[in-house]
C-alpha positions in Angstrom: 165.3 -236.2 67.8 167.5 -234.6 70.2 168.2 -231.1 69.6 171.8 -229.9 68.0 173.5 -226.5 68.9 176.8 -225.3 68.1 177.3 -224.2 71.4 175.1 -224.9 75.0 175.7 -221.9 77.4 175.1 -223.0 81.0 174.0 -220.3 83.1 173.0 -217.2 81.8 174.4 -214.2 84.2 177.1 -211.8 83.0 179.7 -214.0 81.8 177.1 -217.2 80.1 175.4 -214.2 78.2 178.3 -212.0 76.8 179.7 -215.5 75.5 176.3 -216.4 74.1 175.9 -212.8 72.1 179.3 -213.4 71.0 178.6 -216.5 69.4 175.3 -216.0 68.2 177.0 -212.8 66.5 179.0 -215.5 64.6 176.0 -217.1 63.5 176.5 -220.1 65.7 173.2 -222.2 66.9 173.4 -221.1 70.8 170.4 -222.3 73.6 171.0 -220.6 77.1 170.1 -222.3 79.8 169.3 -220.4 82.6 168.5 -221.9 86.2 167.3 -218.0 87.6 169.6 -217.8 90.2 171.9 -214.9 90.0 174.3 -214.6 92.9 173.9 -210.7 92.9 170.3 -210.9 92.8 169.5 -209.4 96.3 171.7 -206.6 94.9 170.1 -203.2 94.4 172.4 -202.0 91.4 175.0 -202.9 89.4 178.4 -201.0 90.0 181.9 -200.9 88.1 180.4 -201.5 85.0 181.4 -198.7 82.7 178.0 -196.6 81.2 175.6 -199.5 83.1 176.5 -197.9 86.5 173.3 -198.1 88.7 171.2 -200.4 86.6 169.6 -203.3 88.6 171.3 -206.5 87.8 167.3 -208.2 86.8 167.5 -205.2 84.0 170.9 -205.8 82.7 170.1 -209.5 82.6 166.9 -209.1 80.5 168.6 -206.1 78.3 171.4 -209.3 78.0 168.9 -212.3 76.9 167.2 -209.4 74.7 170.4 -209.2 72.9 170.9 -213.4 73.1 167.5 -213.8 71.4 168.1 -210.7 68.5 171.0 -212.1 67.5 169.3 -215.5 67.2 170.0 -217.3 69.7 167.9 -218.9 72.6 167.3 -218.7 76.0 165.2 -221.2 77.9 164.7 -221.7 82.0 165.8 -224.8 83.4 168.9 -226.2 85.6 171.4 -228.5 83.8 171.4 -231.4 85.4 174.6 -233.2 83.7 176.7 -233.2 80.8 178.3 -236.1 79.3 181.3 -236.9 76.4 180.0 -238.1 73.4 181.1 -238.4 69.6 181.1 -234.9 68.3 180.0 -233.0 71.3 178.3 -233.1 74.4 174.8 -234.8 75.6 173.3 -232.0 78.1 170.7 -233.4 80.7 168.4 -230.4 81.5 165.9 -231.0 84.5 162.7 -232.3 83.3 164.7 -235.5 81.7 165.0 -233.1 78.1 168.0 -233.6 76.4 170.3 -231.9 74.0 173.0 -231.9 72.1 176.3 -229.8 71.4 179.4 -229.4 70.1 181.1 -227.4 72.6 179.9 -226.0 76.2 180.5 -222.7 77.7 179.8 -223.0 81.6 178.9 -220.1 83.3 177.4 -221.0 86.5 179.0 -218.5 89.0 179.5 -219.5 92.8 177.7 -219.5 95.8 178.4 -217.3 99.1 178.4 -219.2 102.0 177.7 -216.6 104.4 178.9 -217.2 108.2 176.2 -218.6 110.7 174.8 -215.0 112.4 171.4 -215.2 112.1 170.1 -212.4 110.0 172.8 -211.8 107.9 171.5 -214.0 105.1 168.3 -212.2 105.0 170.3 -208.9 104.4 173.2 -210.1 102.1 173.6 -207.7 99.3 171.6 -204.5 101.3 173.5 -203.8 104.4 175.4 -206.8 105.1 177.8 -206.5 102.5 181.7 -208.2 101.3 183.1 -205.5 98.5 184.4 -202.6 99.2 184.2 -202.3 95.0 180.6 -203.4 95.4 179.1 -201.1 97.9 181.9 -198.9 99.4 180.4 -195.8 97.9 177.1 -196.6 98.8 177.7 -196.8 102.7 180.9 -194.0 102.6 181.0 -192.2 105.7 178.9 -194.3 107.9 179.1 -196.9 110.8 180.4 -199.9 109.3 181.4 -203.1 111.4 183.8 -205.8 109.8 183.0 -209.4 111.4 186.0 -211.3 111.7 185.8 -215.0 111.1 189.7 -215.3 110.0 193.0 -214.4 109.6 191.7 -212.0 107.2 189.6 -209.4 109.1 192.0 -206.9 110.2 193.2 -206.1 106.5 189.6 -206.3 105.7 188.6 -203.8 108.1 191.9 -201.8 107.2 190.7 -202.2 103.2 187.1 -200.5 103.8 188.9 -198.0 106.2 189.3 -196.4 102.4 185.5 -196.0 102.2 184.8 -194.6 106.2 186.7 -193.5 108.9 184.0 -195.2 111.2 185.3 -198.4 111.4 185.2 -201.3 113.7 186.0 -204.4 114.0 184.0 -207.1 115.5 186.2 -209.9 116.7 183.4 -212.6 116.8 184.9 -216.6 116.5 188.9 -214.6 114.9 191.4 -214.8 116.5 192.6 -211.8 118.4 194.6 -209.2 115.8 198.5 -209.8 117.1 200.5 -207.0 117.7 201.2 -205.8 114.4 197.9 -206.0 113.7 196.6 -203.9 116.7 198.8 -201.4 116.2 198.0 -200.6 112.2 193.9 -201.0 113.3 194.4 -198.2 116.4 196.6 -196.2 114.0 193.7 -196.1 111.4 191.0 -195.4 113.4 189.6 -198.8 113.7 188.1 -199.9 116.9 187.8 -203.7 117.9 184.8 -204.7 120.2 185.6 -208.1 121.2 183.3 -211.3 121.6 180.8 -212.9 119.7 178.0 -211.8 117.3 174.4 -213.3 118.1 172.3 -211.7 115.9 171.4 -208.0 113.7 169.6 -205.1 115.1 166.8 -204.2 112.7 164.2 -201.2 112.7 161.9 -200.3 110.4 164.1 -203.1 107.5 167.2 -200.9 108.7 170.1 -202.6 110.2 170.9 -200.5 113.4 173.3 -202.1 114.7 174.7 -206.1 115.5 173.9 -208.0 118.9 176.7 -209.8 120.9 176.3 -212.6 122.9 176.9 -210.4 125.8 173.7 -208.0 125.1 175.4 -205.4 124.3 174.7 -203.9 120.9 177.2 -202.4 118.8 175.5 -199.6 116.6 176.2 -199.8 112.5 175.0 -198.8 109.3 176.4 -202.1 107.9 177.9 -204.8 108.8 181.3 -206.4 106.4 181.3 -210.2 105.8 183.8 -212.9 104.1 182.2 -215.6 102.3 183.5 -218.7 101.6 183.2 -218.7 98.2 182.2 -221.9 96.6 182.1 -223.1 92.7 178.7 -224.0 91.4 180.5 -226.9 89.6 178.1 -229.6 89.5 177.9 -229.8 85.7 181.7 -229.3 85.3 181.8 -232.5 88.1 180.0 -235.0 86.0 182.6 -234.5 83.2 185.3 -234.9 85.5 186.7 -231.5 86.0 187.1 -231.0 89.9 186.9 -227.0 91.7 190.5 -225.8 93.4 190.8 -224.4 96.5 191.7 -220.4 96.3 194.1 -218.8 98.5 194.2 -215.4 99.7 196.7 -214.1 101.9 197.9 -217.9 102.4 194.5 -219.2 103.4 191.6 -220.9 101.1 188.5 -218.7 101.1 186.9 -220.4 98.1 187.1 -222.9 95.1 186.9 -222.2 91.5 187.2 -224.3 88.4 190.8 -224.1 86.7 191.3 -223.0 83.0 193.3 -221.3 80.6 193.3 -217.6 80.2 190.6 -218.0 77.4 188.6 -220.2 79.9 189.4 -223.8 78.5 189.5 -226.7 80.7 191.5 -229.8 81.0 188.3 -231.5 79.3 188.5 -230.5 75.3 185.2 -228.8 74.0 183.9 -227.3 77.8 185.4 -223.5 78.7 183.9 -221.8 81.7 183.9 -218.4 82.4 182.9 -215.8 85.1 182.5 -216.7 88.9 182.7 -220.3 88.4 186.5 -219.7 87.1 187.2 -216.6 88.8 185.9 -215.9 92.3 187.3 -212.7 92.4 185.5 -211.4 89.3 182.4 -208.4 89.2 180.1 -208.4 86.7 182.1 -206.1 84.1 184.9 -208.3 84.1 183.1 -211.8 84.0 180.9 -210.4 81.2 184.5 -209.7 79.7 185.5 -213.5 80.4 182.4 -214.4 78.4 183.3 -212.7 75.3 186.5 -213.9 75.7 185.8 -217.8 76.0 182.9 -217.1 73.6 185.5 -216.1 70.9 187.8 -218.9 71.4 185.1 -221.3 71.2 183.9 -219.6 68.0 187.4 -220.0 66.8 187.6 -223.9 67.8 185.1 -224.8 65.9 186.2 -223.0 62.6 189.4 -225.0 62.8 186.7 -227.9 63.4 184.4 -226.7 60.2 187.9 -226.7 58.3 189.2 -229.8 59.4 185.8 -231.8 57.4 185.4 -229.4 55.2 189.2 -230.4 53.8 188.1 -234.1 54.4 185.2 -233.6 52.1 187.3 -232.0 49.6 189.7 -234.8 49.4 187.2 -237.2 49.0 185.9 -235.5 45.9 
């Protein structure tokens, strides 16, 4: 027989695992199911997140699915392959052809950065190739950074970690030019602009030194600034019938993320999402806080659930 949970948590970062304490502090039947895929895994610390400043995000997650699993609940690896509608919940598909069964689903299963096409900077993402100033600012304050412009974007990105160094430049790689107004707010910071393409990083001793343009010339850094496209891990949400958005910053999509209400409930009734998946813009601190959230509301749907048979049994007495 197929096992039955209250709840199926889909992803088990921040945001999948705050939901899951959550419920299984209601005494709710919860399985985690965690693929092992964080998207700040290549990330030394975790930052912003008040009295867990510094910790490594793989200790935060095990100190999380400690919590999941002493509060009764359980946490398994595997990848949900599908989720379907059925009479009285959901039928999850996990890899491996194993199946179970729940009455509600919180999806939690961030985004991924798609990171422009420079060789190198994959391999770095997360050290010295970074994308938040919130993230990593402090860590690289006062040193060489270059911003790599691959949109409209790039000159208030540059101007944005201008906050964290005064050694700023901008590398205008396949951007535009900055017009005018532009130029003139960059010189009046500070910021330089070295024009032409990127071909590649500078590395020494696993230290970026510096980026490579298609020229040969090499531009010396400490790190180098990108902007990902930031892209919903929706697959699960997909084969229910909920469909990403495209996200707009500044008038121009840099991502997709699921829609849902402010407690993270979707068009489909029963499936809430929460963290990166619904909120591209979110750090850890504040999807963990989206977890509890939609955790909460779910807890609170099925209550109204519980009371709706429980009156039904009543009656028939």
């Amino acid at each position: 027989m197929d096992e039955m949970y209250d709840v199926v948590v889909v992803g088990g970062g921040a945001a999948g695992l705050s939901g899951a304490v959550a419920l299984a502090r209601a005494r709710r039947s919860v399985l985690v199911v965690d693929a092992g895929q964080p998207r700040n895994a290549p990330a030394g610390h975790v930052h912003n997140y008040l009295a867990r400043e510094g910790t490594p995000p793989a200790d935060l997650l095990a100190a999380g699915r400690a919590e999941v699993t002493g509060y009764g609940g359980t946490v398994v690896t595997g990848r949900v392959e599908a989720a379907t509608k059925e009479d009285g919940g959901f039928a999850v598909t996990l890899d491996g052809g194993r199946t179970v069964r729940a009455r509600r689903l919180l999806v939690a299963t961030g985004l991924v950065d798609e990171l422009p096409g420079v060789p190198g900077l994959a391999q770095r993402f997360g050290r010295d190739v970074l994308h938040c100033p919130y993230c990593h600012g402090w860590e690289v304050r006062d040193r060489r950074i270059g911003v790599l412009a691959t949109g409209p974007l790039a000159a208030h990105q540059a101007e944005l970690w201008r906050q964290w160094s005064p050694h700023m430049t901008l590398l205008g790689h396949d951007a535009a030019p900055p017009d005018a107004e532009a130029a003139e707010r960059l010189a009046a910071r500070g910021i330089a602009v070295v024009p032409g393409p990127v071909a590649g990083l500078t590395v020494v001793d696993d230290t970026l030194t510096g980026v490579r343009l298609a020229s040969g010339e090499t531009v010396e850094l400490d790190a180098v600034v990108v902007a990902p496209r930031f892209t919903a891990r929706s697959g699960v949400l997909e084969s229910l019938g909920i469909k990403p958005v495209d996200v707009e910053m500044g008038g121009h999509v840099v991502g997709s993320q699921v829609p849902a209400d402010p407690t993270g409930a979707t068009t489909v009734p029963g499936v809430w999402v929460a963290g990166n998946v619904a909120d591209v813009r979110a750090q850890v601190v504040v999807s963990a806080a989206a977890g509890l959230g939609a955790g909460a509301a779910i807890n609170a749907d099925l209550v109204a659930e519980d009371t709706r048979i429980a009156v039904d049994a009543y009656r028939r007495r």
